[in-house]
N, C-alpha and C positions, 0 to 999 in steps of 0.2 A: 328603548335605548338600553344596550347592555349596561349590566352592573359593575361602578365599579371596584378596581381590584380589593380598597378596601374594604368592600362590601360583599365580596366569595366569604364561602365558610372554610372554617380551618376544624383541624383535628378535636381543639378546645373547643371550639361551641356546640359541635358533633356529641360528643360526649358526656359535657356537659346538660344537652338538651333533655328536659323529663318528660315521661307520658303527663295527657293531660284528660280529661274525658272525653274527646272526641279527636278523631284524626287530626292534625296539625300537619304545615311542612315550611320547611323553611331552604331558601330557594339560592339558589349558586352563581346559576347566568348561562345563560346561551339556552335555556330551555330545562336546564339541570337543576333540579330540588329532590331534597330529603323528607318522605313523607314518614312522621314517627307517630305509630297506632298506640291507643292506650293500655295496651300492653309492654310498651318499651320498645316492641319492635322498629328497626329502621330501616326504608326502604329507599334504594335511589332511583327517582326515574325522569325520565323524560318527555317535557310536550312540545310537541311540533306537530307540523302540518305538511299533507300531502294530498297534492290537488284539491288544494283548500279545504281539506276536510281536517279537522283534529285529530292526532293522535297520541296515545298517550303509553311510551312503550316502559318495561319495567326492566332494569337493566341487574340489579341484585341489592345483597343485604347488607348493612352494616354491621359489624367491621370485614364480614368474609368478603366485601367487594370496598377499598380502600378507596378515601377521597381520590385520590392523584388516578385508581383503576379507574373509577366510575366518568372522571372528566375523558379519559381515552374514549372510553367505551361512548359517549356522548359525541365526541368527535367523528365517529367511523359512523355513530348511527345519522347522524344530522349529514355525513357528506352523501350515505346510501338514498337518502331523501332528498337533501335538495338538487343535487348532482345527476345522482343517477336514476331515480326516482325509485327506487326500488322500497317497498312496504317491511321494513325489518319484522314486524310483526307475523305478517303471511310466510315470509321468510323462516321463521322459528317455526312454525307450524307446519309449513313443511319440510325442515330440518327434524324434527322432531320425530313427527310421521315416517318418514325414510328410516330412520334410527332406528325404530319399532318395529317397521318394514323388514329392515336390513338384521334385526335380532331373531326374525323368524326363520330369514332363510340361513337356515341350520345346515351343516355339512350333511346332516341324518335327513333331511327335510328335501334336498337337492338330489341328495345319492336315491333316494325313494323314486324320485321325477325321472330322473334318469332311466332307472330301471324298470319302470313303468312303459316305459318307451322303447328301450332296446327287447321288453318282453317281445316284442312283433317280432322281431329276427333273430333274437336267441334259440338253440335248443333247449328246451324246458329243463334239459339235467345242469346246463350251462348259467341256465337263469338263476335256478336253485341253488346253485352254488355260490355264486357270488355274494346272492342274500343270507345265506346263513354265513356265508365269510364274514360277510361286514356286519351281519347282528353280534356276531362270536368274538372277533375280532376288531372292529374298526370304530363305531357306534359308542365303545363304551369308553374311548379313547378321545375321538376328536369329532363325535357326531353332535354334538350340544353346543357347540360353538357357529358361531356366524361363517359364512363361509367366507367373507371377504375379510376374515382375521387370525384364518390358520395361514401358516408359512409352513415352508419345506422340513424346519426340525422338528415340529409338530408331526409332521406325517413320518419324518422317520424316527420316532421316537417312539409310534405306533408298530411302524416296521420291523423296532430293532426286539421288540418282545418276539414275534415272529422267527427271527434270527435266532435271539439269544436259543430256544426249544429247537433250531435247528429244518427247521420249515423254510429251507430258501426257495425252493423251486416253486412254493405257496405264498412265500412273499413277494416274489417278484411278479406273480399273475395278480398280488391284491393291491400291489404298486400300481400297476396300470393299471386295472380299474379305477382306482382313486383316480389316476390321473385323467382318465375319460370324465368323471367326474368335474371337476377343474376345467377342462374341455366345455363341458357342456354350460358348465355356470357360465365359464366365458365367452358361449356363445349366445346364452340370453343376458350376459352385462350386470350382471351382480358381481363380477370381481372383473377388472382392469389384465391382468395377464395370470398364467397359469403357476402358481409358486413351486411346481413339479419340473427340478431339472433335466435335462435328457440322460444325466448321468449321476450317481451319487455315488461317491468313492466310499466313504463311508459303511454302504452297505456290502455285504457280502454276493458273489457273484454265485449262480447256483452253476456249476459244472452237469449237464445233461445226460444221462445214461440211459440204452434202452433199456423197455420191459423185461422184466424176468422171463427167460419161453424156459421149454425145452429145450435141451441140448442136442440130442439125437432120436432116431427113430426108436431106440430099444426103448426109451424113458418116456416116449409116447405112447407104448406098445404097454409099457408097465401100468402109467396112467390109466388107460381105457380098461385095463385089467381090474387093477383097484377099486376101478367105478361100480364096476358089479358089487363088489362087497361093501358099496358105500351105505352108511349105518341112518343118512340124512331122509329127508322125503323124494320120491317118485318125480317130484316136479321140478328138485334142486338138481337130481342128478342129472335129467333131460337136457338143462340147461348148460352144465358142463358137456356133455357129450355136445351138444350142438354146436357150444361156442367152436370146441374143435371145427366139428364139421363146416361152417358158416364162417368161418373167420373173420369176420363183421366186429365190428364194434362193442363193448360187450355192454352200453348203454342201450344201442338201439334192440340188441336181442333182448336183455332183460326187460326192458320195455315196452316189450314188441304185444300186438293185439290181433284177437283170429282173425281181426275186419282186416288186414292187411298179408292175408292168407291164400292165396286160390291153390288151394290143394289139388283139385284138379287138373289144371294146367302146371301144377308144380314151379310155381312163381310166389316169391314172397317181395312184393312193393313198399318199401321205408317211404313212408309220406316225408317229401320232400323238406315242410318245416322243420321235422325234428332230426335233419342230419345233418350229420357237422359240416361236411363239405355241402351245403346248398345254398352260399354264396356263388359256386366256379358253377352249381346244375340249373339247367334248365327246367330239367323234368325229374322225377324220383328215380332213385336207385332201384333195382331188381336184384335181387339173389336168386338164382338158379337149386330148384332141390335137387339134389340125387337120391339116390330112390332110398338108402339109409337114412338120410334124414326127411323124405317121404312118410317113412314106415314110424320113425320115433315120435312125427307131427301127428299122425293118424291114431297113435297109440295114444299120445300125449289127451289129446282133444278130447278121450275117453273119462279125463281125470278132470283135465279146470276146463273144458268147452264151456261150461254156465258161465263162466266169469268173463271179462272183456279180457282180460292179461293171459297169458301162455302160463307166464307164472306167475301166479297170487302171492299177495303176503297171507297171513294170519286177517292181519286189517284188512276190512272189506274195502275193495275196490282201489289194491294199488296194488303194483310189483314186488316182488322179491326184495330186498335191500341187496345193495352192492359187497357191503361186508358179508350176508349167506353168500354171494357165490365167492367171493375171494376164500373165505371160511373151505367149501367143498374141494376148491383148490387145493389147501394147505392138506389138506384131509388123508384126501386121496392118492398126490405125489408128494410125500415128505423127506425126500431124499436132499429135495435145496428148494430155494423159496423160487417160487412161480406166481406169475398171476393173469387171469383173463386175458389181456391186451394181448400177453405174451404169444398167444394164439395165433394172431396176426403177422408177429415177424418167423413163427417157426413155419406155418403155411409158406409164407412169402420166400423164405430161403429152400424151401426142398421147393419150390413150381418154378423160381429162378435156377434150380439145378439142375434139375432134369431135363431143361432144355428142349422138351416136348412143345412148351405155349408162346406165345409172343408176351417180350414186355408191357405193351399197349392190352394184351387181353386179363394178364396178370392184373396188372394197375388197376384196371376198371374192375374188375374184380374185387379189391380191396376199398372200391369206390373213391379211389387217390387220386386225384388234379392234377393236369399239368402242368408240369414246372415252366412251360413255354406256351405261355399267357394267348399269343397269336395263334398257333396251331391251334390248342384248346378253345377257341373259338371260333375256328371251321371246322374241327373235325367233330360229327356229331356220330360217330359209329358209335353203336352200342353192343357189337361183338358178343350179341345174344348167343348163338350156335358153338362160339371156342368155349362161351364162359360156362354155359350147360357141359361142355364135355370136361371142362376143367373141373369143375364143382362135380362132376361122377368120378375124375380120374382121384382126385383128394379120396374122397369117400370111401372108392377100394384099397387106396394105399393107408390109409386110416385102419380100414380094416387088418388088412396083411401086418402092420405092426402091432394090433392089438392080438393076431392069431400067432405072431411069434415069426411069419414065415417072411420069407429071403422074397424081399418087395423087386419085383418084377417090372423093370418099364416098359412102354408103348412103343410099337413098331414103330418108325418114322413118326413127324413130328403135322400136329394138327392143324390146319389152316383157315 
């Protein structure tokens, strides 16, 4: 029989109650009692039953859990039981467990998994980057936190240090990362939706400019001139000469290793995983040598052949760093700021001028996709025979401005 009303405890007899030498409780109604240890402590909890078995759940302390809380909390637990049959206990336990669960999975912890993952189809300079982005940048910021309790001005608050230094065109590539991130937790259900808007005003938009090139054939001609007199190593200069010559990438050349070499057949093969565009390829890119960069690969081979890289660093068993060739760069043409990449659009604008090659043998040359998704997937030409004449015709016009002399073009046009 429920107790009654005169017989619930009030605030006074709570308070009034002293330890004694053994647990004591003194009891409410509907299952509610105050159990007070002889230490003075006071606990409220509750016994009930579920599927006949006893249970005895601990709902809090006195006074931080108030007479009038502790009868709610009795209420919600007794309808979880007899209603719904639900074990409040199991319930806190794995409420609890999740909590602990959910404090692991860390933005730092998630952004790792990720990238663990996208390693399989990243290019390795690609991979590289994003992880020393987010250890530099992102980790020391919002990586310690649970990921289902960052929000959007959390990450731009991350972004806007980024900003403020003037790094927009590096913030908005660490933007969408983060936001692949976000992606991925919500596609294994540790967070409910992506807190990454499609747009955030707030941030600054990075306005796009090409690569520093050359401007004209004389400042190409000056370039290749200077290279002679460059004060660097035998192996940095090679490099520069070649980027010229090769127009490629200036990751995958620095990169680049003898096993992807046949000198003999004067073909150089990019392994397919580590080129950018080998999402659109099927099969690995070719570059075609002309007999100039033949002779500097032949010559070169004489110097780091031991090594697996074209060009070593100092450090066993890696490439050059990006800052030496950007460095040889500055070096060598200091007339206005250029860099590697730049290679690629001054190539690209004298082989569009001359009007000797087709757009289609250019482009593949550059190893560039088709902007028309359909064709690029029937057309499988590989315009081996233009892109060898093209990559000889580069190589003597490379020449004639390095010799000074009035560059001469090709009879009629190649096919």
């Amino acid at each position: 029989m429920a107790k009654l009303n005169s017989d619930l405890l009030d605030d006074l007899t709570i308070k009034a109650a002293k330890p004694k030498e053994k647990n004591y409780s003194l009891r409410d109604g509907n299952g509610l009692f105050l159990l007070i240890h002889p230490n003075g402590s006071k606990y409220f909890q509750l016994r009930t039953t579920l599927h006949g078995k006893p249970k005895l759940i601990q709902l809090g302390t006195y006074p931080d859990l108030s007479l009038s809380g502790a009868r709610d909390q009795c209420r919600q637990k007794r309808k979880q039981v007899k209603v719904k049959h639900i074990d409040p206990i199991l319930e806190a336990k794995i409420a609890k467990q999740q909590k602990a669960k959910d404090a692991d999975n860390t933005f730092q912890k998630i952004a790792e998994d990720w990238l663990a993952i996208k390693k399989r189809t990243l290019a390795p300079s690609t991979y590289l980057k994003i992880k020393q982005t987010f250890n530099a940048n992102v980790y020391s910021v919002i990586g310690k936190y649970p990921i289902d309790a960052i929000d959007n001005m959390q990450v731009r608050n991350c972004l806007m240090i980024m900003q403020k230094r003037g790094a927009l065109e590096f913030m908005e590539k660490t933007r969408g990362w983060i936001k692949q991130v976000f992606d991925f937790a919500l596609s294994d259900k540790f967070i409910s939706e992506n807190p990454i808007p499609v747009k955030d005003e707030r941030l600054e938009k990075h306005v796009s400019e090409k690569f520093p090139r050359l401007k004209n054939k004389q400042d190409a001609g000056k370039l290749l001139r200077n290279l002679v007199e460059y004060g660097g190593s035998f192996e940095v200069a090679t490099c520069v000469y070649l980027q010229l010559h090769f127009a490629q990438r200036p990751s995958e050349l620095r990169c680049a290793k003898w096993a992807e070499f046949d000198l003999e057949n004067a073909i150089w093969t990019l392994p397919l995983a580590q080129s950018k565009s080998r999402k659109y390829m099927t099969k690995p890119h070719t570059v075609m040598l002309s007999k100039q960069a033949l002779k500097a690969l032949k010559e070169l081979k004489t110097y780091t052949g031991y090594s697996e890289y074209l060009f070593s660093a100092r450090i066993a068993n890696k490439p050059v760093s990006e800052a030496t060739i950007r460095k040889a760069f500055r070096l060598t043409f200091p007339d206005y700021h250029i860099v590697p990449h730049g290679c690629r659009h001054f190539f690209s604008t004298q082989a569009n001028e001359c009007g000797l090659f087709r757009r289609d043998v250019i482009e593949s040359f550059l190893a560039h996709s088709d902007k028309d998704k359909i064709r690029e997937t029937y057309n499988e030409a590989t315009y081996d025979n233009e892109r060898r004449q093209l990559a000889q015709w580069w190589s003597d016009q490379l020449d004639e401005m390095r010799d000074g002399a009035k560059v001469i073009s090709l009879q009629g046009k190649s096919v």
